[in-house]
C-alpha positions as CSV (number, residue, x, y, z in Angstrom):
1,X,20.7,6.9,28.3
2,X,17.6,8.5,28.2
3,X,16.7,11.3,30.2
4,X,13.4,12.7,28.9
5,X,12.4,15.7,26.9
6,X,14.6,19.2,26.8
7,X,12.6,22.4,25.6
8,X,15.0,25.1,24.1
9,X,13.8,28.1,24.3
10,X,15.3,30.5,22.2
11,X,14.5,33.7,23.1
12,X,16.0,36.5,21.2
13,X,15.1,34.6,18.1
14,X,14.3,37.2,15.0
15,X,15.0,41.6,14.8
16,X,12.5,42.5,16.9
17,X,14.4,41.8,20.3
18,X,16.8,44.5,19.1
19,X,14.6,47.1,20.9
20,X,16.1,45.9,24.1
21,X,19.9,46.5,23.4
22,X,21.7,46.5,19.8
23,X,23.0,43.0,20.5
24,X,20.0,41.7,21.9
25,X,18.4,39.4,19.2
26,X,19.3,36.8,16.3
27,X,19.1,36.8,12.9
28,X,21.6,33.9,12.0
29,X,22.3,32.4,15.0
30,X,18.8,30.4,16.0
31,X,19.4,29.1,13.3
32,X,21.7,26.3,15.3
33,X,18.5,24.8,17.0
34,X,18.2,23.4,13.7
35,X,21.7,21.5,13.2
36,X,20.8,18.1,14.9
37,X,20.2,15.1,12.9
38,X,16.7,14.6,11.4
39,X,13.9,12.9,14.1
40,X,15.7,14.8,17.0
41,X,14.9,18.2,17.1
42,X,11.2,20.0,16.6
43,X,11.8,24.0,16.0
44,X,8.0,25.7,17.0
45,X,7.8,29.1,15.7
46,X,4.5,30.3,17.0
47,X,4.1,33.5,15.7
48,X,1.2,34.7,18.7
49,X,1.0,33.4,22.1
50,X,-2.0,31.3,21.9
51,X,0.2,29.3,19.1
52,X,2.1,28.2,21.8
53,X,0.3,25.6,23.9
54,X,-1.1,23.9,21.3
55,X,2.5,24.0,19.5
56,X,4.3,22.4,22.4
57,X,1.4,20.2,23.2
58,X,1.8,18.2,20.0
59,X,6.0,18.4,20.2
60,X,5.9,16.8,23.7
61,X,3.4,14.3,22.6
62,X,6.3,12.9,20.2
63,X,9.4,10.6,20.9
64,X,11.8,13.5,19.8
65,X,13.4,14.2,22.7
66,X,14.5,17.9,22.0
67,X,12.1,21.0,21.3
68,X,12.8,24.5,20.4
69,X,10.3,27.2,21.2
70,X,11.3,30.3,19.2
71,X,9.6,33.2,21.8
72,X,7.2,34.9,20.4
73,X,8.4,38.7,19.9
74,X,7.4,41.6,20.7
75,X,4.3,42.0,22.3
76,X,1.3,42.1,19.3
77,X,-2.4,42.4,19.5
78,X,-3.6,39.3,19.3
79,X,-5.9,39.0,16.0
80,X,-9.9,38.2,15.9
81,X,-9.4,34.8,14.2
82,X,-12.9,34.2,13.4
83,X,-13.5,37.7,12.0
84,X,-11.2,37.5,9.7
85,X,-11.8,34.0,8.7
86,X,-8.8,32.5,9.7
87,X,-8.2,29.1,11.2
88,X,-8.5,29.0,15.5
89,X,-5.1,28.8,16.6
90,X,-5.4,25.0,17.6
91,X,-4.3,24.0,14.1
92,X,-0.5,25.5,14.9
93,X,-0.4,21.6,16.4
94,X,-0.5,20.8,12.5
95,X,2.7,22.6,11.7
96,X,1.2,24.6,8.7
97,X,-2.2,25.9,7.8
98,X,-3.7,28.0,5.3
99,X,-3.8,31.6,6.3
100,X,-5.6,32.9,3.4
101,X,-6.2,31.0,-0.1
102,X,-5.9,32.0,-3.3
103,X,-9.2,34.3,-4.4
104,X,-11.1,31.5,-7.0
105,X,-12.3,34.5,-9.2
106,X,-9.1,35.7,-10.4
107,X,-5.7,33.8,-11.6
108,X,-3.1,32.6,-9.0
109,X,-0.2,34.2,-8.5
110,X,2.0,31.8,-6.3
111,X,2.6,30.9,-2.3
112,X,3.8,32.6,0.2
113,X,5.0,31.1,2.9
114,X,5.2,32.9,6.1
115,X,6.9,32.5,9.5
116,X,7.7,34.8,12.3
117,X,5.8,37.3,14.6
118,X,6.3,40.6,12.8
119,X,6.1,39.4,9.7
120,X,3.2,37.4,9.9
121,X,1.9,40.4,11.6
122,X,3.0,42.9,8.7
123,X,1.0,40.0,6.8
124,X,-2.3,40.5,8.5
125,X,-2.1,43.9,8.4
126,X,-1.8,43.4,4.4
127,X,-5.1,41.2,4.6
128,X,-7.5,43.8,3.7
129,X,-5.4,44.5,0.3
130,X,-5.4,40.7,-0.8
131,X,-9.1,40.7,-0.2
132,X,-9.9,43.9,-2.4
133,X,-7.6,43.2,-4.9
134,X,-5.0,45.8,-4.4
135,X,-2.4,42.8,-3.9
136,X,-1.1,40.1,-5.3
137,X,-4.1,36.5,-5.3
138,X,-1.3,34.5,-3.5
139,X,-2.2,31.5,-0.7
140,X,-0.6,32.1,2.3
141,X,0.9,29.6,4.7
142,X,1.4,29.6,8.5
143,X,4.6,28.2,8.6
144,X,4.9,26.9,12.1
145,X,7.2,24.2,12.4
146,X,8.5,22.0,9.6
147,X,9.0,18.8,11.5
148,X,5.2,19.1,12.9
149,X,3.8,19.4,9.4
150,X,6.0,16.2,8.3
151,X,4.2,14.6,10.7
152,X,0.8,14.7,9.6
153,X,-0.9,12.6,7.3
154,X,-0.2,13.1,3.3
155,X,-3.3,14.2,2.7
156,X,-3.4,16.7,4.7
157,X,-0.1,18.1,3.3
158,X,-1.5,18.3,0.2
159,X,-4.7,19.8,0.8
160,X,-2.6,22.8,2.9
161,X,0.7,23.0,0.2
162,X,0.6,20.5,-2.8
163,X,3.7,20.5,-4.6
164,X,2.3,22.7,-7.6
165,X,1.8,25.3,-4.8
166,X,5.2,24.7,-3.3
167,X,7.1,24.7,-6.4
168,X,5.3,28.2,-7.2
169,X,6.1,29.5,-3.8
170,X,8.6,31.7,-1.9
171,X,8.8,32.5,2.1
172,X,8.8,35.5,4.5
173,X,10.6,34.9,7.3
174,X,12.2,37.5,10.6
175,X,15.1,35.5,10.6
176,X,18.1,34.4,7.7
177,X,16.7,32.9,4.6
178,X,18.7,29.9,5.1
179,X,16.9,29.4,8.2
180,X,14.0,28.9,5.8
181,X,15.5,26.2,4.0
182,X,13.0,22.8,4.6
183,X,10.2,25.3,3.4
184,X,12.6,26.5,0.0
185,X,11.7,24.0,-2.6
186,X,14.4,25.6,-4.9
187,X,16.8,28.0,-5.7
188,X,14.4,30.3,-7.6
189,X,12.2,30.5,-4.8
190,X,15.2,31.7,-2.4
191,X,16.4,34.5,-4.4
192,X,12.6,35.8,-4.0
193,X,12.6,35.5,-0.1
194,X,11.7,38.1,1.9
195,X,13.8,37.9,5.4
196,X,16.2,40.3,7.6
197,X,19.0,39.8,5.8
198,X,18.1,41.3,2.6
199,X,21.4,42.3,2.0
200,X,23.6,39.7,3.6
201,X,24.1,41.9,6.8
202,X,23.2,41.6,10.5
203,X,20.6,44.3,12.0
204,X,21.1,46.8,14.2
205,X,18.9,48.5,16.5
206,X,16.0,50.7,17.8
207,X,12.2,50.2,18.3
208,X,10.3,47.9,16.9
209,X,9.1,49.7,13.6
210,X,12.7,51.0,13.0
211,X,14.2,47.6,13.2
212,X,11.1,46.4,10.6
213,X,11.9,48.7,8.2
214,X,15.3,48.5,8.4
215,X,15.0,44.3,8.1
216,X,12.6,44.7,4.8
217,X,9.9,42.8,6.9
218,X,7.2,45.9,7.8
219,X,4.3,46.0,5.8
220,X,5.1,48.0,2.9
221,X,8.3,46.2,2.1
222,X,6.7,43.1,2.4
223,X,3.7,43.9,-0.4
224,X,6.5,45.4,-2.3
225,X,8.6,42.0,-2.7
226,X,5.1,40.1,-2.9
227,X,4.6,42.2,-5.9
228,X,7.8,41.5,-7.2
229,X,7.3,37.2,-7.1
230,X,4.0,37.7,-8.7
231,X,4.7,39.6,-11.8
232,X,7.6,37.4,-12.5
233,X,5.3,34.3,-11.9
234,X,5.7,33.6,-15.9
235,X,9.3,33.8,-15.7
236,X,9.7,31.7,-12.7
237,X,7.5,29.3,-13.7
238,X,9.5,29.2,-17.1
239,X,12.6,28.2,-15.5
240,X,11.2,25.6,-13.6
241,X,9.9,23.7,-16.7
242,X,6.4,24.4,-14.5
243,X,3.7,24.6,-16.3
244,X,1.4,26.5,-13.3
């Protein structure tokens, strides 16, 4: 019996939402809009508002009948795309796209793959350090939704995250690791991850920076674990039998 498309929307999905009330917000529980079986769920996490549309747009343009929008929270300022070089936020339809790539003039250092609205903003506000070589020369992925990315072509997956990227990659997430675990390509890269539970514990409250810095996912903690995965890239890359 078909009865058309649903669209989930989760709304207290990531820390942030813990500025309204203590138990306001989810860390490890969105992650159940992902426990369906594969070809019947699409999870869009726009990370900005104009994400959205475009998001939902190519969701509802598939046969999968459900669609989780994971809100959007809290309320950013909304970034100058083409100032900063980035891609328009049209190409959130694609699932993935490069937010910054890796510097040609100076070795790689690995993939990071980002999801979520503070974080990605924490990101952004990092961009100026990537670019003047105070941080890591890491590619960084807009990690929108999984089962939109599967869907485009194979060239296009591998001009946004071949696999020698994704096997030299970890992710940066405002929710549980494990709700990261389609973009994980192994083990090594999860025990870099850089999400709210850090230590295995739920959040608690206050604003919005005090919840950050509490989940590990404000700016400074963020370079400081990005640091981390690239000075062990030799090591990592070691026990992968990957020759980078």
């Amino acid at each position: 019996l078909k009865v058309g498309k649903v669209i989930w929307v989760a709304g207290h999905s990531g820390p942030e939402t813990a500025e309204d009330s203590r138990t306001h917000f989810g860390i490890f529980a969105p992650a159940v809009t992902q426990l369906f079986p594969e070809g019947h769920v699409i999870n869009l996490f726009p990370w900005e508002q104009n994400e959205v549309a475009p998001a939902l747009a190519a969701a509802l343009a598939t046969d999968i009948p459900i669609v989780a929008l994971h809100l959007t929270r809290p309320g950013i300022a909304t970034p100058d795309r083409a100032r900063l070089g980035i891609p328009s936020h049209m190409e959130a339809a694609k699932g993935a796209y490069i937010l910054r790539d890796f510097d040609p003039s100076r070795p790689k250092e690995g993939t990071i793959i980002v999801q979520g609205t503070s974080t990605t903003d924490s990101i952004y506000e990092l961009l100026p350090k990537f670019e003047s070589g105070e941080a890591p020369n890491v590619k960084i992925i807009q990690a929108v939704s999984w089962e939109l990315f599967q869907l485009q072509g194979r060239e296009y997956q591998d001009q946004i995250l071949p696999r020698a990227d994704w096997l030299d990659s970890t992710v940066v997430t405002n929710a549980a690791r494990r709700t990261m675990h389609d973009w994980l390509p192994h083990k090594i890269a999860e025990h870099y991850a850089m999400s709210s539970d850090w230590d295995n514990r739920w959040r608690t409250g206050g604003s919005v920076d005090e919840v950050k810095r509490e989940a590990h996912i404000d700016p400074e903690s963020l370079l400081e674990g990005i640091k981390k995965f690239a000075a062990d890239r030799d090591e990592r890359l070691r026990l992968l039998g990957h020759p980078g």
